[in-house]
MDTraj code that builds the backbone (N, CA, C; nanometers):
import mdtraj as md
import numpy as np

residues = "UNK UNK UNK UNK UNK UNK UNK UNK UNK UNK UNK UNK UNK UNK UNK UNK UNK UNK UNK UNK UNK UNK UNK UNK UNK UNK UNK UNK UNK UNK UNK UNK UNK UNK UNK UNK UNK UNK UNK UNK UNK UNK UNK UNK UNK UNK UNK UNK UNK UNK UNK UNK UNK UNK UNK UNK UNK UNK UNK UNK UNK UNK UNK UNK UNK UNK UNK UNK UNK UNK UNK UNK UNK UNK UNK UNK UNK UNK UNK UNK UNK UNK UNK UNK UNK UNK UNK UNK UNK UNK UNK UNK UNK UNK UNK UNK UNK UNK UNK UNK UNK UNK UNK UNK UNK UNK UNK UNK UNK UNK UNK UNK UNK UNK UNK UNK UNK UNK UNK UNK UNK UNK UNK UNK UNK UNK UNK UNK UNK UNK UNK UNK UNK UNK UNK UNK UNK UNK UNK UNK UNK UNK UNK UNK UNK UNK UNK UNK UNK UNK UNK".split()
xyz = np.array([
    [0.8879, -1.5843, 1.1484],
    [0.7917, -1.5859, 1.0396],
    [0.6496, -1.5613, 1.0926],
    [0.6124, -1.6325, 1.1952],
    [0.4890, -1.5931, 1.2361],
    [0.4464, -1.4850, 1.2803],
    [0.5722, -1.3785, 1.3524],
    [0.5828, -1.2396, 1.3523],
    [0.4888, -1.1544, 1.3276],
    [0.4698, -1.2673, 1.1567],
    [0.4631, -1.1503, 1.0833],
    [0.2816, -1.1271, 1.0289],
    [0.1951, -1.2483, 1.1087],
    [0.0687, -1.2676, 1.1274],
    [0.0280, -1.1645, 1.2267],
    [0.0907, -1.1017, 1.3267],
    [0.0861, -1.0725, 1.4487],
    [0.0777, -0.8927, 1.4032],
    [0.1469, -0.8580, 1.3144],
    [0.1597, -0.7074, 1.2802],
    [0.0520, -0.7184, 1.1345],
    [0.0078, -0.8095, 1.0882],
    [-0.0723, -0.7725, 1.0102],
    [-0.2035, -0.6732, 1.0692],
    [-0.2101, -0.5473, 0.9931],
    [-0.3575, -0.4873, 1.0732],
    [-0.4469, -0.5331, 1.0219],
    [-0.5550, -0.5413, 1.1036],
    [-0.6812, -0.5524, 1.0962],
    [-0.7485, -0.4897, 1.0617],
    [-0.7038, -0.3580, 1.0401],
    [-0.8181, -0.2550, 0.8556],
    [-0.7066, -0.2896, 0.8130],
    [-0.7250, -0.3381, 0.6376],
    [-0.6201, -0.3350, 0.5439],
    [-0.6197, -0.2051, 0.4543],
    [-0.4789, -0.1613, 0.5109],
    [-0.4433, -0.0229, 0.4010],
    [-0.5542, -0.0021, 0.2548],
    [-0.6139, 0.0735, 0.2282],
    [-0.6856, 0.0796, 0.1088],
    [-0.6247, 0.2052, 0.0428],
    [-0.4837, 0.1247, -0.0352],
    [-0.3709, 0.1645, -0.0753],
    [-0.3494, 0.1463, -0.2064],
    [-0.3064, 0.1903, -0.3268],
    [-0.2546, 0.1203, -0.4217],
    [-0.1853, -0.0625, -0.4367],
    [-0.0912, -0.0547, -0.3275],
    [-0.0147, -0.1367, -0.3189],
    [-0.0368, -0.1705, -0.1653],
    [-0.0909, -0.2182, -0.1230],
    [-0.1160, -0.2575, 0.0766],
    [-0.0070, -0.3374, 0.0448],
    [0.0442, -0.4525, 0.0371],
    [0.1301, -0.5303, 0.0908],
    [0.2520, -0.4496, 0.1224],
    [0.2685, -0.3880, 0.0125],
    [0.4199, -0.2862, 0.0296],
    [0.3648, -0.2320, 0.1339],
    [0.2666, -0.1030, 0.1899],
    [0.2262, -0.0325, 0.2728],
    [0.2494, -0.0969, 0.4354],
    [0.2240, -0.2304, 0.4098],
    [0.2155, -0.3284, 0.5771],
    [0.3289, -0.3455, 0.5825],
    [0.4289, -0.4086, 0.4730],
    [0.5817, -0.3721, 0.4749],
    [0.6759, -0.3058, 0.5510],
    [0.6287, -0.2380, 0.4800],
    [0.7017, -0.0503, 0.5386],
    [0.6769, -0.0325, 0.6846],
    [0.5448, -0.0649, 0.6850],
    [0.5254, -0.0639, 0.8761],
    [0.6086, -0.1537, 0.9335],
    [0.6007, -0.2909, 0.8989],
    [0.6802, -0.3996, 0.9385],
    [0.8380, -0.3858, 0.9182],
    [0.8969, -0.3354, 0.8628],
    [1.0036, -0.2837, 0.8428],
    [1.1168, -0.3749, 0.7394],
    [0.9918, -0.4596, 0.6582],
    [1.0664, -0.5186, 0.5286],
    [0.9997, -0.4815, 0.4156],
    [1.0492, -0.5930, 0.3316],
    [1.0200, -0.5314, 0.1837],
    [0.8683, -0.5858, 0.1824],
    [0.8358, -0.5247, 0.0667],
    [0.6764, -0.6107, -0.0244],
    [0.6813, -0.7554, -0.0418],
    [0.8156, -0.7932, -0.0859],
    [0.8789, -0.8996, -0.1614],
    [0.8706, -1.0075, -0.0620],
    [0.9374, -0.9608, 0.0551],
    [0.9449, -1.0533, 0.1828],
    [0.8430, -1.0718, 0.2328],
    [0.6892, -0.9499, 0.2567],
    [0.5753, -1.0064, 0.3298],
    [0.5235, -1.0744, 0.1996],
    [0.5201, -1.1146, 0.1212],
    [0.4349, -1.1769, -0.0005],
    [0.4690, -1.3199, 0.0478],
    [0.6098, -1.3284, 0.0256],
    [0.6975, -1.4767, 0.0357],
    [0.6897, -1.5166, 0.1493],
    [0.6334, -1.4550, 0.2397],
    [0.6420, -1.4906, 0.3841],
    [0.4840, -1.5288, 0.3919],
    [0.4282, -1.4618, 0.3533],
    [0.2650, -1.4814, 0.3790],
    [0.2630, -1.6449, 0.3106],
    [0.2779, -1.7035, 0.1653],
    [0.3411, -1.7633, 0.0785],
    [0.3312, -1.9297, 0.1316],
    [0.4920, -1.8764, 0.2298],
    [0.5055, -2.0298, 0.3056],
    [0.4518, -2.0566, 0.4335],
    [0.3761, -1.9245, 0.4996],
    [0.2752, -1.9626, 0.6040],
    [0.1812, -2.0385, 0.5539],
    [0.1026, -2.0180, 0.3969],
    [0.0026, -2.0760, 0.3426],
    [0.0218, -2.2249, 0.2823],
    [0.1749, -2.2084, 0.2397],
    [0.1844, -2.3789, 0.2026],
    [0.1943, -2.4836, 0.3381],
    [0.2546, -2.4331, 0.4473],
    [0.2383, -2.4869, 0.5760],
    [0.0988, -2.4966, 0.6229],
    [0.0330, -2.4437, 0.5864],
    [-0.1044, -2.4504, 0.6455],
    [-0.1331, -2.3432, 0.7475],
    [-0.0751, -2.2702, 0.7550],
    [-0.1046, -2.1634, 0.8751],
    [-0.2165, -2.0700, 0.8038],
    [-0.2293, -2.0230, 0.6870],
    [-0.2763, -1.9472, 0.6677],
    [-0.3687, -1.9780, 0.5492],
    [-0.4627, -1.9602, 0.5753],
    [-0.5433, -2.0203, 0.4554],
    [-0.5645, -1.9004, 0.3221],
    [-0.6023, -1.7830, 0.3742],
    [-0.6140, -1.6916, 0.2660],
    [-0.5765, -1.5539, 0.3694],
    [-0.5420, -1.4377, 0.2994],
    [-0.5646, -1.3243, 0.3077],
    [-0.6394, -1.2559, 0.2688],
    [-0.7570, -1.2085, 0.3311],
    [-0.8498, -1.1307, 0.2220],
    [-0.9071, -1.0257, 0.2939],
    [-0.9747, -0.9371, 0.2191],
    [-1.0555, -0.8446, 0.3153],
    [-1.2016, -0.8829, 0.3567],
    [-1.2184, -0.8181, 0.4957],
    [-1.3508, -0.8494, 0.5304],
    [-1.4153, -0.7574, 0.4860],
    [-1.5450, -0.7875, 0.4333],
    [-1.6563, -0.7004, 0.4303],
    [-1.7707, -0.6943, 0.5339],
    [-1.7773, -0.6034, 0.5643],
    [-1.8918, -0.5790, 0.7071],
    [-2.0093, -0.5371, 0.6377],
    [-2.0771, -0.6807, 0.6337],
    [-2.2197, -0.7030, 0.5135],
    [-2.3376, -0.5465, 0.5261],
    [-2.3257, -0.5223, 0.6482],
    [-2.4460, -0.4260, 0.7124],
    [-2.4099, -0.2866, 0.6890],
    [-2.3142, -0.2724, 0.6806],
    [-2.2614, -0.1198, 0.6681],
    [-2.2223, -0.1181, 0.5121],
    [-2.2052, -0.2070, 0.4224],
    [-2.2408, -0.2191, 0.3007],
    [-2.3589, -0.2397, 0.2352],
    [-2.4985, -0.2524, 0.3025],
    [-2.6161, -0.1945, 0.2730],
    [-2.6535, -0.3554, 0.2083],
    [-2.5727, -0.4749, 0.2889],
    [-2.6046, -0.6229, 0.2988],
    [-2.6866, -0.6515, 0.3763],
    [-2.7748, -0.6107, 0.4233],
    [-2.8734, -0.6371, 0.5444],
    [-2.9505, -0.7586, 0.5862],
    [-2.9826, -0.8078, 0.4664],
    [-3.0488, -0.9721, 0.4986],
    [-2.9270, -1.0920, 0.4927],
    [-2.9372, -1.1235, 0.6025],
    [-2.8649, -1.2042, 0.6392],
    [-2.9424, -1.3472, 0.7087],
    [-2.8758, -1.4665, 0.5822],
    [-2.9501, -1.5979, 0.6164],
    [-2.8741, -1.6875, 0.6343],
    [-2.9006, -1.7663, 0.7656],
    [-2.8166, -1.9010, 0.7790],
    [-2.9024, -2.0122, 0.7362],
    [-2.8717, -2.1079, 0.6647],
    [-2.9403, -2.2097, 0.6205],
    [-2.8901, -2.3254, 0.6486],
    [-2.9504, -2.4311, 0.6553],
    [-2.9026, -2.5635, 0.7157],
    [-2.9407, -2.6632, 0.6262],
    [-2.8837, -2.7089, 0.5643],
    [-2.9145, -2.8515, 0.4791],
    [-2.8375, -2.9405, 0.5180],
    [-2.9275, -3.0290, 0.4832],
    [-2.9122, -3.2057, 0.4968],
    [-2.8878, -3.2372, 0.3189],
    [-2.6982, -3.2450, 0.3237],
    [-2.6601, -3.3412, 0.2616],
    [-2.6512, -3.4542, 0.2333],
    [-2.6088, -3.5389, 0.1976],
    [-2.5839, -3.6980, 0.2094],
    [-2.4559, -3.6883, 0.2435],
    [-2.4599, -3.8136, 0.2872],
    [-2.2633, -3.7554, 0.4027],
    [-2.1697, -3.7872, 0.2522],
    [-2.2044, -3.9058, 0.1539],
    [-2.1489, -3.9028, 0.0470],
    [-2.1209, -3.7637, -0.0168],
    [-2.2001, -3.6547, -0.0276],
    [-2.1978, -3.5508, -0.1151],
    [-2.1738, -3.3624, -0.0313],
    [-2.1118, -3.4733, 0.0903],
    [-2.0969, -3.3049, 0.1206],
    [-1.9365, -3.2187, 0.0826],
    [-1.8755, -3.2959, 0.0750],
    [-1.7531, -3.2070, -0.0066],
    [-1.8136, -3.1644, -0.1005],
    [-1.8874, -3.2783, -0.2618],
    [-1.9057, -3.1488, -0.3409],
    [-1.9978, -3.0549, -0.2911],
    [-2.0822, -3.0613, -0.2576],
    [-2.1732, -2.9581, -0.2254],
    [-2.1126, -2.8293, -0.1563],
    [-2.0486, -2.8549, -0.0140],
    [-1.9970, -2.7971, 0.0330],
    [-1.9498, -2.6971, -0.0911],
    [-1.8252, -2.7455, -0.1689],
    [-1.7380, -2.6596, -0.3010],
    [-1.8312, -2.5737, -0.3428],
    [-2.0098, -2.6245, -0.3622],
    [-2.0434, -2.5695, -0.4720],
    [-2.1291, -2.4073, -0.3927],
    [-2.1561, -2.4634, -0.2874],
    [-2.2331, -2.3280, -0.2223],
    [-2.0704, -2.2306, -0.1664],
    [-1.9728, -2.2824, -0.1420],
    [-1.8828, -2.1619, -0.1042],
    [-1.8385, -2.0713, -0.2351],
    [-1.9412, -2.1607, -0.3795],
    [-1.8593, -2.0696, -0.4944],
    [-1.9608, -1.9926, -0.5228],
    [-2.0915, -1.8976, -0.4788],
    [-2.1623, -1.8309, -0.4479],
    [-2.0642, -1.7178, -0.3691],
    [-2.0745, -1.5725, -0.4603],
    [-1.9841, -1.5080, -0.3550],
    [-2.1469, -1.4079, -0.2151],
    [-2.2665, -1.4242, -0.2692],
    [-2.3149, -1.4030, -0.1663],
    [-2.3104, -1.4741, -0.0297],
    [-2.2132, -1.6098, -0.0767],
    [-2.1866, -1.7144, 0.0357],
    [-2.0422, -1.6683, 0.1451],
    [-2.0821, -1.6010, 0.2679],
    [-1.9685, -1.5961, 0.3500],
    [-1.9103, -1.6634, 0.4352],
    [-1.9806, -1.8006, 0.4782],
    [-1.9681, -1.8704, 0.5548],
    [-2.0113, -2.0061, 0.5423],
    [-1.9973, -2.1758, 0.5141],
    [-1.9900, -2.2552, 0.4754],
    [-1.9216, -2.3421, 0.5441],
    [-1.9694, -2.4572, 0.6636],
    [-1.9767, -2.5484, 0.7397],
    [-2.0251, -2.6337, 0.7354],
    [-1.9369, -2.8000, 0.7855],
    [-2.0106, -2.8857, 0.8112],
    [-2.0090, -2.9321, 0.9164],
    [-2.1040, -2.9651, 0.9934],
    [-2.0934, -3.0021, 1.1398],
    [-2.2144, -3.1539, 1.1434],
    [-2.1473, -3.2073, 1.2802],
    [-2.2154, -3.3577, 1.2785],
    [-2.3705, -3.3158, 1.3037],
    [-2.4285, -3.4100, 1.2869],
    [-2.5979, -3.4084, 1.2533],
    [-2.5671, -3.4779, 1.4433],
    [-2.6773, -3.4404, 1.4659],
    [-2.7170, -3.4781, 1.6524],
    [-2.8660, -3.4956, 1.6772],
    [-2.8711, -3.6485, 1.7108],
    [-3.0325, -3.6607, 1.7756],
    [-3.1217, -3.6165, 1.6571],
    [-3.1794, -3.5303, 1.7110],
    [-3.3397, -3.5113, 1.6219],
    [-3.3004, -3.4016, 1.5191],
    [-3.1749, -3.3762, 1.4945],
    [-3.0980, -3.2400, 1.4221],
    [-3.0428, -3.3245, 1.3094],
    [-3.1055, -3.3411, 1.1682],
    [-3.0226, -3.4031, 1.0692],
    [-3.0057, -3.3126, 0.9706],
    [-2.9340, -3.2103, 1.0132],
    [-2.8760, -3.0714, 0.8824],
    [-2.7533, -3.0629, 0.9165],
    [-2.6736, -3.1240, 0.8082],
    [-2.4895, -3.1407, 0.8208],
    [-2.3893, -3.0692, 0.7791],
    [-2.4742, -2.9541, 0.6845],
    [-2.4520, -2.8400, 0.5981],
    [-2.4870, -2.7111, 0.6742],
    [-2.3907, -2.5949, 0.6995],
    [-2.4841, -2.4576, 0.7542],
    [-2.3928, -2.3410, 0.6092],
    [-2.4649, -2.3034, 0.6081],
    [-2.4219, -2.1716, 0.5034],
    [-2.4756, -2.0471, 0.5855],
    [-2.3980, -1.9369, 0.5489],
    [-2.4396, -1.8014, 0.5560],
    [-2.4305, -1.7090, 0.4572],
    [-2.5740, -1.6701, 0.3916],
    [-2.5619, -1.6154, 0.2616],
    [-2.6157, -1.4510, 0.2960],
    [-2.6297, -1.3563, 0.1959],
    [-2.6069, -1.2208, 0.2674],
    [-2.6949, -1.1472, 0.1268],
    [-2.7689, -1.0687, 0.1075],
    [-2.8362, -1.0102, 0.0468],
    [-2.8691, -0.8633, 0.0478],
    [-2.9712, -0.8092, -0.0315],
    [-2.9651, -0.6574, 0.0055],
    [-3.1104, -0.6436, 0.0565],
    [-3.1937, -0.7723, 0.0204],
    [-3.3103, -0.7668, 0.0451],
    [-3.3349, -0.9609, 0.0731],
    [-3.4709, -0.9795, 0.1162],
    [-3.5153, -1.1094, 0.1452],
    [-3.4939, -1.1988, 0.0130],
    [-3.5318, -1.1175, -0.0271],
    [-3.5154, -1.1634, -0.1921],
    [-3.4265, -1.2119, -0.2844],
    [-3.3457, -1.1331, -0.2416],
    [-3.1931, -1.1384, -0.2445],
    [-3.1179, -1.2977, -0.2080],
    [-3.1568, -1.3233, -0.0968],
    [-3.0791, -1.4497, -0.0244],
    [-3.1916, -1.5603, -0.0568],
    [-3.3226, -1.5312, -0.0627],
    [-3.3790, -1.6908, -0.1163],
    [-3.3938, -1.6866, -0.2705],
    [-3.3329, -1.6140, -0.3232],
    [-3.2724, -1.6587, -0.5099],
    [-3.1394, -1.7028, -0.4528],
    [-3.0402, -1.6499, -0.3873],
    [-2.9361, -1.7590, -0.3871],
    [-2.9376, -1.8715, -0.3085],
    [-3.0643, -1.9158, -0.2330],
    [-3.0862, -2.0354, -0.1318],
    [-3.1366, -2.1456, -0.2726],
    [-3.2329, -2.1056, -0.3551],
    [-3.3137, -2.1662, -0.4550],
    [-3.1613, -2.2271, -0.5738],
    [-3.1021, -2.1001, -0.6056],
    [-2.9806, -2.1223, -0.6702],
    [-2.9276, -2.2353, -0.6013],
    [-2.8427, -2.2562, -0.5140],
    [-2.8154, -2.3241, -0.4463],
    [-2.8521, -2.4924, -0.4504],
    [-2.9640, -2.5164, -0.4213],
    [-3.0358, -2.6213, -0.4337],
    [-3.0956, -2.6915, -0.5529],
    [-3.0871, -2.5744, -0.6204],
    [-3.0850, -2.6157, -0.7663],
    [-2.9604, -2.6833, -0.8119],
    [-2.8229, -2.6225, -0.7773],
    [-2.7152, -2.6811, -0.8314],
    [-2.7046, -2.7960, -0.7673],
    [-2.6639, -2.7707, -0.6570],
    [-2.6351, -2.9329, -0.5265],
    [-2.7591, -3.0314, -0.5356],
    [-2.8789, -3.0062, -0.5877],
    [-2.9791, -3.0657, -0.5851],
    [-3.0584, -3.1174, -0.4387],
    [-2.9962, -3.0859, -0.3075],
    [-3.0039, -3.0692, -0.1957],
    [-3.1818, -2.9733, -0.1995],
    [-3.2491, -3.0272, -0.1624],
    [-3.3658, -3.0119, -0.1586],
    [-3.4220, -2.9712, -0.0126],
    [-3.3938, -3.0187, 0.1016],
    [-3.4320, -3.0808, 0.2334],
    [-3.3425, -2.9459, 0.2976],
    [-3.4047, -2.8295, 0.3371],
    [-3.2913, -2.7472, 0.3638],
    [-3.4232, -2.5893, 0.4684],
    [-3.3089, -2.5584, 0.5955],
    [-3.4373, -2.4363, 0.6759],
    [-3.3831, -2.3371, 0.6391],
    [-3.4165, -2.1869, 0.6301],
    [-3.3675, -2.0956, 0.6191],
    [-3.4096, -2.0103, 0.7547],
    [-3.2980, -1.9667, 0.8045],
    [-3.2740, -1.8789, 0.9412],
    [-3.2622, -1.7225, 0.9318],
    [-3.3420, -1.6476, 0.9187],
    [-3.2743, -1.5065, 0.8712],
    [-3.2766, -1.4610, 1.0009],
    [-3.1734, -1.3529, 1.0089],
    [-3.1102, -1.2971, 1.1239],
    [-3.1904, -1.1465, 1.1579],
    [-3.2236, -1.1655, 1.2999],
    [-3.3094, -1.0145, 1.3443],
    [-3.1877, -0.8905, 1.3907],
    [-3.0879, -0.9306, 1.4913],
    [-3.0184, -0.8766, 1.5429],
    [-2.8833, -0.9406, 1.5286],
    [-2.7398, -0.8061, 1.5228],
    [-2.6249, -0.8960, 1.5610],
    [-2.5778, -0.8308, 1.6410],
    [-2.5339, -0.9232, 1.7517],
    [-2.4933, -0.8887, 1.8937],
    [-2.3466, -0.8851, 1.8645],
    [-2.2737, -0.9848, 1.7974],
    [-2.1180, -0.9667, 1.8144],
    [-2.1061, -0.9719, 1.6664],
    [-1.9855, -0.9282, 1.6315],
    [-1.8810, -0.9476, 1.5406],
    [-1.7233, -0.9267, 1.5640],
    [-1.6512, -0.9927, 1.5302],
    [-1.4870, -0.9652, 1.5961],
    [-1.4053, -0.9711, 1.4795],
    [-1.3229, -0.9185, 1.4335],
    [-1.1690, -0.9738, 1.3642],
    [-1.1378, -1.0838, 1.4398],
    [-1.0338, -1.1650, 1.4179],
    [-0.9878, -1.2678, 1.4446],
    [-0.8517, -1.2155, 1.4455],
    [-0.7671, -1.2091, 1.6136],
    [-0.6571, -1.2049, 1.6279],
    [-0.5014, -1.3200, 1.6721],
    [-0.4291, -1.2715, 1.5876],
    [-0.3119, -1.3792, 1.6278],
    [-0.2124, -1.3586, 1.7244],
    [-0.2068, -1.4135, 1.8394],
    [-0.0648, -1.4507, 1.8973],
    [0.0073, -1.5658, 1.9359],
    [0.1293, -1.5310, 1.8960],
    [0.1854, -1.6782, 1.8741],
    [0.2950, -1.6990, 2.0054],
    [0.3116, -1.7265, 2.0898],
    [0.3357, -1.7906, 2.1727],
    [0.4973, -1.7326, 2.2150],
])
top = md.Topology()
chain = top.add_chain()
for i, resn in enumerate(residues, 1):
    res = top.add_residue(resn, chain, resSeq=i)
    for name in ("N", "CA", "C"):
        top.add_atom(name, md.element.get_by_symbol(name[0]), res)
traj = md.Trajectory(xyz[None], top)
């Protein structure tokens, strides 16, 4: 079953039907990579399938990481509420350290500056999270797919 993480490609067919298309490569049905993808996800292996979008070559260019200070009470909802922003690609919580009390990081993506502090303002408006830096990005040095092998 896990196989079948391993032959998934990394451009997804931009096909009528891709699942059938990865299929066919894989040398089963549509039916079987669906159901298979399915119970990797109820196991927990797999959280979603989706396509990536490569923000910059889609003419996404402002790119902001922001850091808020939740209340440790309110960071699940919050958390929920900024990953339901689809300018939101990225959405973390990590422990607050020393003189660092921002427990929240988001990465939101725009076409302009403008762009990402209406959805930073949005944002803070909903969560009511007030207390928050915005990081915009000069250069990106890496980006990777994320590959599987299973043992």
């Amino acid at each position: 079953m896990y196989k079948v993480l391993e032959k998934i490609p990394h451009d997804f067919p931009v096909v009528e039907n891709p699942y059938e298309a990865m299929a066919r490569h894989m040398g089963i049905s549509g039916k079987d990579l669906i159901d298979t993808l399915k119970r990797l996800k109820a196991e927990g292996a797999v959280r979603r399938v989706a396509a990536v979008l490569y923000h910059r070559r889609a003419s996404y260019t402002y790119n902001a990481m922001v850091v808020w200070r939740a209340g440790d009470g309110d960071v699940d909802r919050a958390g929920r509420i900024m990953s339901s922003f689809p300018q939101v690609s990225h959405c973390y919580e990590r422990d607050r350290g020393g003189y660092w009390d921002y427990n929240l990081f988001s990465m939101i993506h725009g076409k302009n500056l403008q762009d990402c502090t209406d959805v930073v303002k949005a944002i803070s408006d909903k969560t009511g999270i007030k207390d928050f830096q915005i990081f915009f990005s000069k250069r990106e040095f890496k980006k990777i797919s994320f590959s599987v092998h299973h043992g």
